[in-house]
N, C-alpha and C positions, 0 to 999 in steps of 0.2 A: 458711306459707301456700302451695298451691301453685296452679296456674293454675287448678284445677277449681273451688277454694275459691274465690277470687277474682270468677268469677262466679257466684255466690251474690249476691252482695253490689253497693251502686251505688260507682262511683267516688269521690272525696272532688272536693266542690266547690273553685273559687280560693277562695273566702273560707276553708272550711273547712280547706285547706291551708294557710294565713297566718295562722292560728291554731296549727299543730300546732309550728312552731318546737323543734327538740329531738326530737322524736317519729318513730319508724320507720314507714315503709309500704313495701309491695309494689309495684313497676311491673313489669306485663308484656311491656310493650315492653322493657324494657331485663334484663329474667329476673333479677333483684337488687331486692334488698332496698335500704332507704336511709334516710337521716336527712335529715326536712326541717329546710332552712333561708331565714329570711326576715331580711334587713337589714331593720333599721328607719332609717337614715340613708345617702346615699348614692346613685350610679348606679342600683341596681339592689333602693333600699328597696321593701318590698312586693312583690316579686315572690320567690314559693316557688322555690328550687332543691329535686333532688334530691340530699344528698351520697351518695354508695356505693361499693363495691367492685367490681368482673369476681375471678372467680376462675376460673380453668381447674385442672379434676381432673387432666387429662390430663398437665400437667405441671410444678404445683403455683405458679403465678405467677398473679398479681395485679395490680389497679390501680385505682386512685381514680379517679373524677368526679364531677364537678359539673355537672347540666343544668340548664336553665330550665326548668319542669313545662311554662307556660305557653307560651314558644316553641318548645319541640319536641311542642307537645300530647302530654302523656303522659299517662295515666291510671293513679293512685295509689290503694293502698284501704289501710284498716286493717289492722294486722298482726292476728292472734288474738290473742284476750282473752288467753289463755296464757302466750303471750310474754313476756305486759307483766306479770307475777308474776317479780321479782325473785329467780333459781336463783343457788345458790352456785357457784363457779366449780370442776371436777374437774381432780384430776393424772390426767397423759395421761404416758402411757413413753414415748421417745420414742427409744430404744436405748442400749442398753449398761447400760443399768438407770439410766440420767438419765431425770427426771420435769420436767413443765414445769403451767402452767396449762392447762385450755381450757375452750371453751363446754360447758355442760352437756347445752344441743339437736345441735348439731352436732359436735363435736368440734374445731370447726378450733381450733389457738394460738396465733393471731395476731390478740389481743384484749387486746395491752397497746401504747397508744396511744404509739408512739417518739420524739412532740416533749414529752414532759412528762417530771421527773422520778418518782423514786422511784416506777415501776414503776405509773402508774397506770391503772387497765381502762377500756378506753373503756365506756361506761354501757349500750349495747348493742351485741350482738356485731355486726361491720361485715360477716358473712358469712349471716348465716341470721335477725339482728332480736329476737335473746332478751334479754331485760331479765337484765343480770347483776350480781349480788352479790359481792363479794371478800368471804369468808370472813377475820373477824376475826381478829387476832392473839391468839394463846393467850395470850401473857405481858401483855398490854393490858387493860386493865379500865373 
């Protein structure tokens, strides 16, 4: 989704954000994509963060946050229907004739989540909000 798209559309309400738990949206304040999240126990239950990424093209580095929607008044909107159609993940070259995963929408590949074992994809990409599929193992049935 990009900025143009975005207003099209209303913001997502606090309630409607404490609902989406697990679910990407766009903020254009912060030009990233992100996954809301709402504790349900705790300091800061019921209140929606933003989790996301920064990514700079320029020289290929990254980084996580976590805001409060509500105390940094952000404004969050739905990703496109699009998105949220689960794509198989493509091999991307990545030199010397080594192949790796990446997002189907975007290409980034760095959409395999580092604190879980056995290689598992975060559910959408943490760069661009594509709802993504890992492709079945052949030998699996």
């Amino acid at each position: 989704m990009s900025k143009r798209e975005s207003i099209n559309q209303e913001p997502l309400t606090i309630k409607e954000l404490k609902t989406m738990a697990g679910l990407p949206v766009w903020c254009p304040e912060e030009e990233a994509y992100g996954i809301v999240m709402c504790d349900k126990i705790g300091q800061w239950a019921g209140i929606p963060f933003l989790h996301g990424v920064w990514y700079s093209d320029d020289d290929g580095v990254g980084v996580e946050f976590n805001h409060n929607i509500i105390g940094r008044k952000l404004k969050c909107f739905r990703v496109e229907d699009k998105k949220e159609i689960a794509m198989p993940l493509q091999n991307k070259e990545i030199g010397f004739g080594d192949q790796t995963l990446a997002c189907p929408n975007c290409g980034q590949s760095a959409i395999v989540n580092p604190f879980r074992k056995d290689r598992e994809i975060y559910p959408y990409c943490p760069w661009c909000g594509q709802k993504l599929k890992e492709a079945e193992d052949e030998q699996t049935e």
